[in-house]
Structures are given as structure tokens and as C-alpha cells.
N, C-alpha and C positions, 0 to 999 in steps of 0.2 A: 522409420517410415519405409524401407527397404523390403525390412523383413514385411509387411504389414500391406505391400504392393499384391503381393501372390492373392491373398484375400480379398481387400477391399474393389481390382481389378479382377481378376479372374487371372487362369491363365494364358487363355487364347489372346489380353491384353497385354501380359507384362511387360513387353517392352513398348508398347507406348506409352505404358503408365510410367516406365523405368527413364525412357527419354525424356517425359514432362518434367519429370523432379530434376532432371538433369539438366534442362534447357531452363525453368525456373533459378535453380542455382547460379548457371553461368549469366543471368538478365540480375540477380543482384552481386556478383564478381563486378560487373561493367558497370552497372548504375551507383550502385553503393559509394565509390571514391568520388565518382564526380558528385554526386548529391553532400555526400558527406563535407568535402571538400567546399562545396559551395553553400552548406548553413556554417559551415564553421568561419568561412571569411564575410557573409553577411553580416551575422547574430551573435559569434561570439562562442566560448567553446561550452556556455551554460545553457545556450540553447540546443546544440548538438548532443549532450548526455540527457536533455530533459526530451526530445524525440528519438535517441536511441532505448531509455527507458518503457514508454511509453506503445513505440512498435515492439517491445520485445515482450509486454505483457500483452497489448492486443497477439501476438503469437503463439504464447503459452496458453491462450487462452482456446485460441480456433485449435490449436495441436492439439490439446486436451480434450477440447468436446469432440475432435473428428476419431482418436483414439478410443474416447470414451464410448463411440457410439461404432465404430466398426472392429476394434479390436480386438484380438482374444483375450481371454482373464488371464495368461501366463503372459502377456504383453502387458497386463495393466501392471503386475504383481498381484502376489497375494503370501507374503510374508516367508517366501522363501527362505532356507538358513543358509550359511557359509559352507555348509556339509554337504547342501545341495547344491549349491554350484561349483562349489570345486568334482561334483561327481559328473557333471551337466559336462563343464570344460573336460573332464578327462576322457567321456563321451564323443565329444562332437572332435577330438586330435585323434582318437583309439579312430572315427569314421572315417576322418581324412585319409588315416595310414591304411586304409583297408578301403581308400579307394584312390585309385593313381592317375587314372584321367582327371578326377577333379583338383587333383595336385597339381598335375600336368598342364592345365588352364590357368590357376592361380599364378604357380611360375612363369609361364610365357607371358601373362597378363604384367608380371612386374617387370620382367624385360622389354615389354612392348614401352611401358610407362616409362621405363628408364632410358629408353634410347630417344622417346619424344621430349623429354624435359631439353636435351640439345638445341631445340627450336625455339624455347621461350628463352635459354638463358643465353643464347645467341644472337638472339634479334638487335638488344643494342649495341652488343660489340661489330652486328657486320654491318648496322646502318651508319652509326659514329663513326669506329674507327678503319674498319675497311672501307668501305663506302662514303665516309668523308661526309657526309650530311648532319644535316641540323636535328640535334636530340629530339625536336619534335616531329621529327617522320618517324622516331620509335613508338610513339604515341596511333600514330596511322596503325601501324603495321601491330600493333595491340590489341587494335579495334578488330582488324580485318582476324584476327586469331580467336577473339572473343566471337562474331561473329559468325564464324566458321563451324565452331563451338556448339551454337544454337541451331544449326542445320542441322546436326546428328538427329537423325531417330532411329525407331526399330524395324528390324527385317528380320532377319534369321540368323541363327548362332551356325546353320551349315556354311555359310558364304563367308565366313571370317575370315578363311584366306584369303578371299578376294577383296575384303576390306580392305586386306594391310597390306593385298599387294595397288591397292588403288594409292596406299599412303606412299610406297614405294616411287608412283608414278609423279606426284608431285614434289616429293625431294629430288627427283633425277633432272630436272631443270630450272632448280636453282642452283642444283652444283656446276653445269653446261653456263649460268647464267654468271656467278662470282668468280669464273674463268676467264669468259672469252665476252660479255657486254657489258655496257659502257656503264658510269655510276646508276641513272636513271633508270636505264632500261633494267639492271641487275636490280635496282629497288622495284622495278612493277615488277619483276618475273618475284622474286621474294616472299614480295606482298599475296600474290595472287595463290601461287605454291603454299605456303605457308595456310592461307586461307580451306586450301583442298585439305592439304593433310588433319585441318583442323577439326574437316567435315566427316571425314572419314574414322578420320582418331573418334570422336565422339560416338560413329556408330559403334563401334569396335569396342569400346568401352560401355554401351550399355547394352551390346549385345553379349558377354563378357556376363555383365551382374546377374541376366536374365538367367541367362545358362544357371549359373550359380544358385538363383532361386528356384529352381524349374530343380536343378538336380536334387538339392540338401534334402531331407526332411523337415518335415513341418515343424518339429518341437526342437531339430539343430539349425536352421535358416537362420535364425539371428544370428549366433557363434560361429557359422562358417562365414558368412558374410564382414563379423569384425575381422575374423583372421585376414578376410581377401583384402579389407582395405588397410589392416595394420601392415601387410605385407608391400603392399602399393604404397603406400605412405613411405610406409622405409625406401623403398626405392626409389624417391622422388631427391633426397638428399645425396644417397650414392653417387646419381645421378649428375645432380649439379655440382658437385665435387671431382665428378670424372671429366665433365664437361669443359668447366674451369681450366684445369690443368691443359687441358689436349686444346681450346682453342689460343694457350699461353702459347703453345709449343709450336701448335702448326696450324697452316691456313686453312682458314674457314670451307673453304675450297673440300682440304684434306677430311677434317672432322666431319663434313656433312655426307661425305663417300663413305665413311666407318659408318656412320651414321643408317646407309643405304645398304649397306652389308650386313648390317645384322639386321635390320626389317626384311630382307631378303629370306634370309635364313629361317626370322620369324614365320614369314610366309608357307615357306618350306614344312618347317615344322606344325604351324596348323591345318596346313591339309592333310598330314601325317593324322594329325590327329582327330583331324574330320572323320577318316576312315575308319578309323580304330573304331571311333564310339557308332558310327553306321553299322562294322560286323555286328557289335556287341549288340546295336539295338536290333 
């Protein structure tokens, strides 16, 4: 669907077209468990796979005809061999190595991702057990992330540093806030924080994919685009495995200033890199 945005939108659209699918996913992230959650404690868990069956072939169904009717014939298939994609893959990595700002976006893309997973897999350790409240204010503050979330759209791949320094600005007072105020106020200041970064993370992230489609070529857009999220994927687990350790060790306090120092950095570094691809263009 990704690859398949540059055409069916145009370009002068792609990142709205890029935010829609983006804000559609995050609306069933948040819908999806409570729904789910809520036929399976009415009706039973044979009602729950007989409506997950049933949306998932109404699905295949709309994908299909909207591919069917917008898509290019190398999106449908058409009997490609094993010969030809492994030459297709050796193509679109020989591109990448032979282009280093789009390297350069993908890596800062998986460190930007890996330094926000700190935010989700911190929430219930600082509302429970820093914070001393009730596991269901973890649920609040899920909402307000998911929502956040759905604010993202699109703007411009130029302003990217000032995206991530806007995400900068809402970590810098919740770390002010797990210092020095009281349970409450450090859960609204949190809550509220948490929500910015969420809005800003999201544009950043599909401003991010557009770059991506806008740069690739037309017959490697699909295969740089797996690489970007194979490589983002990976770093969602490094991530929480860094996280894990560092908030065993030191205070939530601490890990969210680490936390502000390398989106700092980030920062730093995409306006570096703003510049570059401004001479070049």
C-alpha cells in the first residue's frame, strides 16, 4: 500500500495520503482490543474468530479490487522467477550503497524509533511504580499516546529537525515534572508530554516514509521501503531491551534525560542533513 501511495495519490499528496494509512492503522491499534475484548466477553471466542474471518475477507476483498484497479502490473505480479528477485534485491542494496543520504535517513529513522520506544515501555513503570497509582491510569495515558498518534500528518521532509526538536520539547518537562511534582501533577505533566511527542513522533514518521517514496525509484520503492521498516522493526526490540535494563538501574528521571540527549543529537544531525540534500538539490 506504501509503495502503491506515490501513484494512486500523486506526489504533491504523498504525505497525506502517507498520514491517512497512518492514522487509519493507529484508529484500529486503539479500537481493535477494546472491540475485540468486548465480543469476546459477550459472545464467546466462536463469535470473535467468526467476525475476525469475515472482516478479513471483506478486506482482501476491497485490497484487491482497489489494487486491482490502481495498481501497476509489477505490483500485481506477473510470474516473476527466483532469478529475478534475487537480481531485483541485489539492485535495490548495490542503490542504497550508492546513495548515502538515503542511508543516512533510514539510520537516524531507526534511532529516532528506538529512542521513542522509552515512552511506551515506560508509561506503566512510571505511573505504577514511580508514581504509585492505579494500573488504570496506565490505560489513560495509552489513550492519550494513541491519540497523539492520530494528530500526525504531513508537512515537509525540510522541517524534520524541527519536528524532533518539537519531540525534544515535550520530553523536557516530564523529566522537570518526575523530579520536582507531586504524584498527580507529574501524571498530567506525563500524560499531556507524552501526548505532544506522540503528535510530533507521528509527523516525523510519515514525513520519514514520504522522503523515502519521493526519493527510491519507481520499480525499487517497494524494496527500499521493506528494508526501511525491516530496519525500524529491528530497532523497536533493541530498543525495549535497552530500555528495560536502564529503567531497572536508574530513575525514570535519569533514562528520560538519556532519553533527551540523543533526540537532541537527532536533531542536530537532521538539520545536518537537511543541508546536505538542499546543496545537492
Amino acid at each position: 500500500l506504501q509503495l502503491e501511495t506515490v501513484r494512486m495519490a500523486g506526489e504533491k499528496k504523498v504525505e497525506r495520503a502517507t498520514a491517512l494509512v497512518s492514522q487509519v492503522t493507529m484508529v484500529s491499534n486503539i479500537l481493535g482490543p477494546v472491540v475485540g475484548t468486548a465480543v469476546y466477553g459477550c459472545f464467546g471466542i466462536d463469535a470473535l474468530c467468526t467476525i475476525a474471518s469475515v472482516t478479513f475477507a471483506i478486506s482482501a476483498l476491497l485490497f484487491g479490487g482497489v489494487l486491482r484497479q490502481n495498481a501497476s502490473s509489477e505490483t500485481m505480479g506477473d510470474g516473476a522467477t527466483r532469478t529475478r528477485c534475487r537480481n531485483d534485491f541485489r539492485e535495490s542494496i548495490r542503490y542504497l550503497l550508492q546513495n548515502a543520504s538515503l542511508v543516512a535517513v533510514i539510520l537516524l529513522a531507526a534511532v529516532l524509533n528506538l529512542a521513542l520506544v522509552g515512552l511506551t515501555i515506560g508509561a506503566p513503570i512510571i505511573v505504577t511504580k514511580h508514581l504509585g497509582m492505579q494500573s488504570s491510569c496506565v490505560g489513560i495515558v495509552e489513550v492519550v499516546l494513541g491519540l497523539g498518534g492520530l494528530t500526525g500528518s504531513g508537512f515537509s521532509f525540510n522541517g524534520i529537525c524541527r519536528y524532533v526538536a518539537m519531540i525534544c520539547f515535550g520530553v523536557a518537562p516530564i523529566i522537570v515534572a518526575l523530579l520536582c511534582g507531586t504524584d498527580v501533577c507529574a501524571f498530567a505533566v506525563f500524560a499531556v508530554g507524552s501526548a505532544w511527542v506522540m503528535v510530533w513522533a507521528s509527523i516525523a514518521s510519515v514525513e520519514i516514509i514520504a522522503f523515502v517514496q519521493r526519493a527510491a525509484p519507481t520499480e525499487l520503492c517497494g524494496k527500499v521501503l521493506s528494508v526501511v521498516y525491516m530496519v525500524l522493526s529491528c530497532a523497536t526490540p533493541i530498543g525495549q531491551l535497552t530500555y528495560g535494563a536502564a529503567y531497572d538501574r536508574w530513575t525514570p528521571a535519569i533514562v528520560f534525560a538519556a532519553m533527551l540527549a540523543v533526540l537532541t543529537l537527532m536533531t542536530a544531525l537532521f538539520y545536518r542533513l537537511k543541508n546536505r540534500l538542499r546543496r545537492l538539490s
